[in-house]
TORFI-942571 format. One line per 4 residues: their letters; for each residue x, y negated, z negated of N, C-alpha, C. Coordinates in nm, 2 decimals, always signed. Example, Ala and Ser with C-alpha at 12.3 -4.5 7.8 and 13.67 -1.06 7.14 Angstrom:
AS) +1.32 +0.57 -0.78 +1.23 +0.45 -0.78 +1.32 +0.33 -0.78 ~ +1.28 +0.22 -0.71 +1.37 +0.11 -0.71 +1.29 +0.00 -0.79
END
This chain:
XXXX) +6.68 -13.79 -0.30 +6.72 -13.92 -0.32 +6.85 -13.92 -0.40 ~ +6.97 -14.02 -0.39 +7.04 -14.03 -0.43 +7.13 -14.16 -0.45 ~ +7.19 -14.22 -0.56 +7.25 -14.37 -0.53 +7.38 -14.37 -0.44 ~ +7.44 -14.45 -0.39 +7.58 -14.45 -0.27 +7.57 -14.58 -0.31
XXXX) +7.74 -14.61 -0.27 +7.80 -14.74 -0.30 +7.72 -14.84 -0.18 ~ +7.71 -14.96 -0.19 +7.65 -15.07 -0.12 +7.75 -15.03 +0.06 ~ +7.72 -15.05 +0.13 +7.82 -15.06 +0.23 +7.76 -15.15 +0.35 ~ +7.86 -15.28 +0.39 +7.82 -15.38 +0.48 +7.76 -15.36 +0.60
XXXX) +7.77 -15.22 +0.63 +7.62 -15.18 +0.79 +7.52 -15.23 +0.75 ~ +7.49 -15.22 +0.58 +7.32 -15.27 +0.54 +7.31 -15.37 +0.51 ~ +7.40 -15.44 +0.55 +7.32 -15.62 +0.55 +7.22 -15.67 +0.62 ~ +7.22 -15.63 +0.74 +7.11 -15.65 +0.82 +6.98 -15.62 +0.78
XXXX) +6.95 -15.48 +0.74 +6.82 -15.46 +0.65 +6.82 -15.52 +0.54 ~ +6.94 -15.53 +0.41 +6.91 -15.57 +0.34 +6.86 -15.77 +0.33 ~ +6.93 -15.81 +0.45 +6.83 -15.95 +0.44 +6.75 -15.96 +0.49 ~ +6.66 -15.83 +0.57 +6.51 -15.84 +0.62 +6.46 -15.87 +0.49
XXXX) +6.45 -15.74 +0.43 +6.41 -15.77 +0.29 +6.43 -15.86 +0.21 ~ +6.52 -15.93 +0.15 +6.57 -16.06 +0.10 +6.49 -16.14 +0.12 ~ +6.44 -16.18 +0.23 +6.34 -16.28 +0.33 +6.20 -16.22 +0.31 ~ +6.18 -16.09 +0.26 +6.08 -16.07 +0.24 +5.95 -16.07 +0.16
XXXX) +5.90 -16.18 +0.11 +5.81 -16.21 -0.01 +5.78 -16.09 -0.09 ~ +5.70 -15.98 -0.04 +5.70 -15.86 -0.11 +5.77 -15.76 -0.16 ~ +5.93 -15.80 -0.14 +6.02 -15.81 -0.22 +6.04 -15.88 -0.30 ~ +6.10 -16.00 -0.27 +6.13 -16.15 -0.31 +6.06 -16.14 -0.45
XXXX) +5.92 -16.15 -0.44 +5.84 -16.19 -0.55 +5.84 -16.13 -0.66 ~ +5.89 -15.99 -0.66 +5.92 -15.91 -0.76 +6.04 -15.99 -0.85 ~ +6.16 -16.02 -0.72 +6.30 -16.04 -0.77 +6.32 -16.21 -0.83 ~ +6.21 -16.28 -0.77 +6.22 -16.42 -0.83 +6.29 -16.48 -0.77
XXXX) +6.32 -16.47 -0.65 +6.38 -16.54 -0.56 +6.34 -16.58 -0.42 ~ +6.17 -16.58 -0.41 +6.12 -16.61 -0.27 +6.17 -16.73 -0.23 ~ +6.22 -16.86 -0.31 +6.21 -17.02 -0.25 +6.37 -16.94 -0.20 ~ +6.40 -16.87 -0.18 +6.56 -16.92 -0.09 +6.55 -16.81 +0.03
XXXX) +6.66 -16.84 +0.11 +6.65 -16.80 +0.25 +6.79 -16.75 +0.23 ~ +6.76 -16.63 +0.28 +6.88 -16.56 +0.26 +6.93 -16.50 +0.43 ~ +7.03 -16.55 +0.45 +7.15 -16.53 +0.56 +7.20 -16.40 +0.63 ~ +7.21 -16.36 +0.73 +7.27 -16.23 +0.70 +7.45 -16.29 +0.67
XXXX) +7.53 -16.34 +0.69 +7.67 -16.41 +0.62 +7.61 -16.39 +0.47 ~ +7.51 -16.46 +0.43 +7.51 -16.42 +0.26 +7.48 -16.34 +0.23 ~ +7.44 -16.23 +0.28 +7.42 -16.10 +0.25 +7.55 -16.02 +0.26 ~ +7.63 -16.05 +0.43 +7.71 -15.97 +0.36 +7.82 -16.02 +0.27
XXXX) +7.82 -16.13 +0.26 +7.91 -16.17 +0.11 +7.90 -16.11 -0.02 ~ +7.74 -16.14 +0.00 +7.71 -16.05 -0.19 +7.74 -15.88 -0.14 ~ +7.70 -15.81 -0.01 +7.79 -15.70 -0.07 +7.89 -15.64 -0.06 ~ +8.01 -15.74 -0.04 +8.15 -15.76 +0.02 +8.17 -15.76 -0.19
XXXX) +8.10 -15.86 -0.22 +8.18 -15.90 -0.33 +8.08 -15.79 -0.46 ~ +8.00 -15.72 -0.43 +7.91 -15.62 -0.51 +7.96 -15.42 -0.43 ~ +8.07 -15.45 -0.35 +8.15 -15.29 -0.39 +8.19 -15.22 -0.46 ~ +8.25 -15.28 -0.53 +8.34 -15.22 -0.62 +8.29 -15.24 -0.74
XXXX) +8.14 -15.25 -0.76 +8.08 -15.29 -0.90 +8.00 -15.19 -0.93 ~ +7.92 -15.24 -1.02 +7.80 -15.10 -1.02 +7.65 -15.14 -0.91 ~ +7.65 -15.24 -0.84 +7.57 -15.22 -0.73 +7.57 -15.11 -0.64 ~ +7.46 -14.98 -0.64 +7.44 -14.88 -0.57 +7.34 -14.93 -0.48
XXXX) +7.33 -14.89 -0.34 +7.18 -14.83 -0.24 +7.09 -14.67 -0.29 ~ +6.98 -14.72 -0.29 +6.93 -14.59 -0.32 +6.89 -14.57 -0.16 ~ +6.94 -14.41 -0.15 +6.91 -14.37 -0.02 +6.85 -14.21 -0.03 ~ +6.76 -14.20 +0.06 +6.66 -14.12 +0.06 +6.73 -13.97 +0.13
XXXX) +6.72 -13.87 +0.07 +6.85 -13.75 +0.08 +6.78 -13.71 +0.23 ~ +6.68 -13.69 +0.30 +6.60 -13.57 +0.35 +6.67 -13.67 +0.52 ~ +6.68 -13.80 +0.52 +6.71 -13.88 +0.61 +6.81 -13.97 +0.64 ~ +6.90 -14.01 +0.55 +7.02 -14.09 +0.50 +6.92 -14.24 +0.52
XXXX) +6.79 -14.26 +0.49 +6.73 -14.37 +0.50 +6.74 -14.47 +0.38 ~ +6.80 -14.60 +0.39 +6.82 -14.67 +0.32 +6.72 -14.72 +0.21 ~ +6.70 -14.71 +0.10 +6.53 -14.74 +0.01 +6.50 -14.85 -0.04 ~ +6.64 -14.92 -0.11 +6.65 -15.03 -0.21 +6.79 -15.04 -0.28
XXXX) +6.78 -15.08 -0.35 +6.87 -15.10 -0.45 +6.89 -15.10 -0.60 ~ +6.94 -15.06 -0.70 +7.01 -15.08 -0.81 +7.10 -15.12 -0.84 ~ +7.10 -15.17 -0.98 +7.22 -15.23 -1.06 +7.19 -15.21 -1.20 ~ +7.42 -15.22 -1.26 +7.39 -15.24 -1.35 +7.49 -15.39 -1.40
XXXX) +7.46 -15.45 -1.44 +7.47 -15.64 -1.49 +7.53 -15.67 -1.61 ~ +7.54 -15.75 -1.58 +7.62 -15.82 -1.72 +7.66 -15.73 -1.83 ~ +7.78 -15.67 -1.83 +7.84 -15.46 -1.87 +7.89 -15.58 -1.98 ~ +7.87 -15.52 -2.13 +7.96 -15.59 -2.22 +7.98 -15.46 -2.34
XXXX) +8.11 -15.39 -2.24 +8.16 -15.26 -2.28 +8.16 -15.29 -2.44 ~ +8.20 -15.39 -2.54 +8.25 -15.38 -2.66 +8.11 -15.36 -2.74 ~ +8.02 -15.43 -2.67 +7.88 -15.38 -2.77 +7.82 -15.27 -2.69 ~ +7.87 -15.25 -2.57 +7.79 -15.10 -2.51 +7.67 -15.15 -2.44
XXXX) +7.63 -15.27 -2.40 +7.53 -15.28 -2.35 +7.55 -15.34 -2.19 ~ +7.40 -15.34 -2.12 +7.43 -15.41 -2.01 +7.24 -15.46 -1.98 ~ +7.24 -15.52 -1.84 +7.12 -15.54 -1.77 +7.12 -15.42 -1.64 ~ +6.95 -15.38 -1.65 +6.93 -15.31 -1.48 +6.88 -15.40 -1.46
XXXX) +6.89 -15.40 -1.28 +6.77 -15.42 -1.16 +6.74 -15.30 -1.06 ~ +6.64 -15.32 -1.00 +6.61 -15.22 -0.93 +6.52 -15.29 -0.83 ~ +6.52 -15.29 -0.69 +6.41 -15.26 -0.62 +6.40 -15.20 -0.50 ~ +6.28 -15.14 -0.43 +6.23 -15.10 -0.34 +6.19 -15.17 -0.20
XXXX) +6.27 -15.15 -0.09 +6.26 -15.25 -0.04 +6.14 -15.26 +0.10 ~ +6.08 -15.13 +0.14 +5.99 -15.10 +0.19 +5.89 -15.09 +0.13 ~ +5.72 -15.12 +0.17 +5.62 -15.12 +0.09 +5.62 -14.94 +0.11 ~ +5.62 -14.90 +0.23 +5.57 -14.79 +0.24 +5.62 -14.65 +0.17
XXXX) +5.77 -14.71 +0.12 +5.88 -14.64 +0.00 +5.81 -14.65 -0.12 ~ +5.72 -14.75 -0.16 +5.71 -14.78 -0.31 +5.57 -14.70 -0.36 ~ +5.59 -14.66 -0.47 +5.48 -14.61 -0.51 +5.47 -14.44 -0.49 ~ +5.57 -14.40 -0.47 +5.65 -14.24 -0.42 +5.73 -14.19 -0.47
XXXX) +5.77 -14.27 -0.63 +5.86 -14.20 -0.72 +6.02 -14.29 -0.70 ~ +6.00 -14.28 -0.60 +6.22 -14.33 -0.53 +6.24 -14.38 -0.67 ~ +6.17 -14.57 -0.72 +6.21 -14.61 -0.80 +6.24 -14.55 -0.90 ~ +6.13 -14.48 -0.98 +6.20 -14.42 -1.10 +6.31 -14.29 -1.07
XXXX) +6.31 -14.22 -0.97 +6.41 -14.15 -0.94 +6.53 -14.19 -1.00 ~ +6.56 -14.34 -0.89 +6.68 -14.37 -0.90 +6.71 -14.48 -1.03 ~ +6.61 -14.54 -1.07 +6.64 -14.60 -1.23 +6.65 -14.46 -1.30 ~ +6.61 -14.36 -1.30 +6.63 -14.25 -1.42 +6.82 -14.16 -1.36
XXXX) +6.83 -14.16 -1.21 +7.02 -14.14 -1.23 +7.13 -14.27 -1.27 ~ +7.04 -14.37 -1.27 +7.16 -14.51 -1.37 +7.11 -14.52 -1.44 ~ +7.04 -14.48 -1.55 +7.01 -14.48 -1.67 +7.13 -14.35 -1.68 ~ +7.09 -14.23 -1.63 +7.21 -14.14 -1.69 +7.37 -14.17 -1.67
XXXX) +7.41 -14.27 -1.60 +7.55 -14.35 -1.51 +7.59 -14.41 -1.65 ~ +7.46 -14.50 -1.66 +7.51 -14.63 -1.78 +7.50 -14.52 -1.91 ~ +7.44 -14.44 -1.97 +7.44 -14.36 -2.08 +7.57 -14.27 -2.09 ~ +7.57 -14.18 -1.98 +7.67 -14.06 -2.03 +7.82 -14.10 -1.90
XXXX) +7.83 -14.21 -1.84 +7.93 -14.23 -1.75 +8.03 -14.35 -1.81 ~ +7.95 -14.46 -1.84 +8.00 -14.56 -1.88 +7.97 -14.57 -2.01 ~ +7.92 -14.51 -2.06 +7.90 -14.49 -2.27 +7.86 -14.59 -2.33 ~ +7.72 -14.66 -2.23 +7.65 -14.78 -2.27 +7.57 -14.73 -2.39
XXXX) +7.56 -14.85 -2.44 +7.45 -14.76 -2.53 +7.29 -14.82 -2.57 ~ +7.27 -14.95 -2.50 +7.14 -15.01 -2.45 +7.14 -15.09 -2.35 ~ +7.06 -15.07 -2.29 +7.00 -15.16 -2.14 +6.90 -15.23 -2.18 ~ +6.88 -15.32 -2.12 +6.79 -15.42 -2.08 +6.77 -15.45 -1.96
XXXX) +6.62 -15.52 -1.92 +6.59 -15.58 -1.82 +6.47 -15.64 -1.81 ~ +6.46 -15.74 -1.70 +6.35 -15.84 -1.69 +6.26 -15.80 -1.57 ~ +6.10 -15.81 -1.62 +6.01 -15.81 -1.52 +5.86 -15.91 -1.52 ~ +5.85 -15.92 -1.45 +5.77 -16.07 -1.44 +5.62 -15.94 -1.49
XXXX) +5.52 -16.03 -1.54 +5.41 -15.96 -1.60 +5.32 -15.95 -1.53 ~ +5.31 -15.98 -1.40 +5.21 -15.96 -1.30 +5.29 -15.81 -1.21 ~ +5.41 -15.80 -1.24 +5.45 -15.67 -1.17 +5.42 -15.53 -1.24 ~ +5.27 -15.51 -1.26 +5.28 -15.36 -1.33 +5.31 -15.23 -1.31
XXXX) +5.31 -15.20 -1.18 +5.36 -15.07 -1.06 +5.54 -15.09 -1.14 ~ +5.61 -15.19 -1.17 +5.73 -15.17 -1.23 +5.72 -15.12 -1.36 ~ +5.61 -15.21 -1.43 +5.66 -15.18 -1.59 +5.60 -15.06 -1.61 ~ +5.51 -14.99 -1.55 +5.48 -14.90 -1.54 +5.57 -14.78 -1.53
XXXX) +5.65 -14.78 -1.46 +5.76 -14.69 -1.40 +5.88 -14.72 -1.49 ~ +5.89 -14.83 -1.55 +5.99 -14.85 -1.67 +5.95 -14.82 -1.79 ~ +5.83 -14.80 -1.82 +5.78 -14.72 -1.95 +5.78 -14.62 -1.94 ~ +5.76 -14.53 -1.78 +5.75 -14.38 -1.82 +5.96 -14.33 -1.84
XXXX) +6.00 -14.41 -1.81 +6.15 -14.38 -1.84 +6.20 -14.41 -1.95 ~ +6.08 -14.48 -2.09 +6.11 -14.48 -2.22 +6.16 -14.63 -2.25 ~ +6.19 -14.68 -2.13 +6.18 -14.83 -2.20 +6.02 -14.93 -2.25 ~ +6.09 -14.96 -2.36 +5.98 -15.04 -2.43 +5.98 -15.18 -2.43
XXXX) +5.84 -15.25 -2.47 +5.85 -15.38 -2.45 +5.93 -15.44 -2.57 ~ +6.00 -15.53 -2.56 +6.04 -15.64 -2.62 +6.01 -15.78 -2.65 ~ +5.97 -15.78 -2.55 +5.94 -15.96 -2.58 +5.91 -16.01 -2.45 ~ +5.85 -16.15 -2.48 +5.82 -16.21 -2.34 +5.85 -16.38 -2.34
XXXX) +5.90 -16.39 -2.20 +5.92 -16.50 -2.22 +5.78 -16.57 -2.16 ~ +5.70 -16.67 -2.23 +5.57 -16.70 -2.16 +5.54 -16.82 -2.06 ~ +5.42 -16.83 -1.96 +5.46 -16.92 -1.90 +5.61 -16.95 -1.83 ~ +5.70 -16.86 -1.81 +5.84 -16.96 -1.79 +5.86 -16.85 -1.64
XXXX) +5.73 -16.84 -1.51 +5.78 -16.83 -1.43 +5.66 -16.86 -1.31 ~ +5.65 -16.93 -1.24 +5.57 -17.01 -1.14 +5.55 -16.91 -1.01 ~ +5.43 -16.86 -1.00 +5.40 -16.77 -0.89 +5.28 -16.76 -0.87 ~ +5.23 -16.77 -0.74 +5.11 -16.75 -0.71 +5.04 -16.87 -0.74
XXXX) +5.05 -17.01 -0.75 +4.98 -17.06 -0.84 +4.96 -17.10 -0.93 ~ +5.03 -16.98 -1.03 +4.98 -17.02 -1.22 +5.11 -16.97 -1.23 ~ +5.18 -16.94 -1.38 +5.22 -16.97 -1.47 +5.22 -16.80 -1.53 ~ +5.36 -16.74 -1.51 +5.37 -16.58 -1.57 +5.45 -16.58 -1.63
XXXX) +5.45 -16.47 -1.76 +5.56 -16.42 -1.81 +5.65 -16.37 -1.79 ~ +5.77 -16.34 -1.85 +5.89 -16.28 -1.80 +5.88 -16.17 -1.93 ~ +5.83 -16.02 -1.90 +5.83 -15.93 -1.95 +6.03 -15.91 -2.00 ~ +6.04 -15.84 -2.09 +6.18 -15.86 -2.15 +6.16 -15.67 -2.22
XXXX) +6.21 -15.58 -2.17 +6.23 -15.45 -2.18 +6.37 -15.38 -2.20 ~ +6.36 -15.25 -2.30 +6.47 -15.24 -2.31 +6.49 -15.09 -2.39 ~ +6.57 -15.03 -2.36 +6.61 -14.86 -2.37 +6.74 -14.84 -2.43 ~ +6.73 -14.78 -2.57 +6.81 -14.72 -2.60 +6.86 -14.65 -2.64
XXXX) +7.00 -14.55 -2.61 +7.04 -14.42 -2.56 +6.96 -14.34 -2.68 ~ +6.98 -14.22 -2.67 +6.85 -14.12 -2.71 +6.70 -14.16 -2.78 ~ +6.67 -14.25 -2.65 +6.55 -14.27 -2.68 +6.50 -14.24 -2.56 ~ +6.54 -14.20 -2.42 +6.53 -14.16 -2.33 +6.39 -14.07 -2.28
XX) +6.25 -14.14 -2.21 +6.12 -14.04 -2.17 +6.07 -14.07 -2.31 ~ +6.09 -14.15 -2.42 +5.97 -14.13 -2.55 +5.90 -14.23 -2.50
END
């Protein structure tokens, strides 16, 4: 497995997914309908950034995606995302694979020196995969996300540099 820059052939998969609840619901974004034109806009305008594809080495198969967000070089810090965009991909390692080569991007490439990121508290297969990479909890935002019916937290996690796997 390895990350590669975003490139516009995958817009078409990437808005299957988009549209996909079992994606979606991870990312917090199932109420919208997403385009293939707005797909390839976000990654027309997410090339040249730190938006990577994680793609699967053995097959040049497309997996998901990563980021790294709001970069505020003067304090060293930024936000990840990550996800997985096949069910049959998840649960196989890929994700932390490729959250553990941009954790080493944002650490020893770009000389971050803490990450953050948000995951809803009903997603444990994530936070799970983000704790064995040494991020820890922080805080939660409660009640402040509508799914399923009820009323979840927004898990609030966060890693930083040589604290890496504790």
């Amino acid at each position: 497995m390895f990350l590669s820059p975003v490139c516009q052939e995958d817009a078409p998969i990437y808005t299957r997914w988009m549209n996909d609840p079992q994606v979606t619901d991870g990312l917090g974004n199932t109420s919208f309908v997403f385009s293939l034109e707005k797909e390839q806009k976000f990654l027309q305008e997410n090339m040249d950034g730190y938006t990577f594809a994680i793609v699967r080495r053995q097959d040049g198969k497309l997996l998901g995606n990563c980021s790294i967000q709001e970069v505020d070089f003067m304090h060293q810090r930024a936000e990840v995302g990550i996800f997985i965009g096949d069910e049959e991909d998840r649960g196989k390692g890929y994700g932390t694979a490729a959250l553990g080569l941009l954790i080493g991007y944002a650490f020893d490439t770009l000389h971050l020196h803490s990450l953050m990121l948000r995951v809803f508290d009903y997603n444990e297969r994530a936070i799970r995969c983000y704790e064995k990479l040494g991020f820890r909890r922080i805080g939660c935002r409660r009640e402040a996300h509508w799914h399923a019916g009820q009323w979840h937290g927004i898990v609030m996690m966060d890693l930083v540099q040589g604290q890496k796997g504790q």
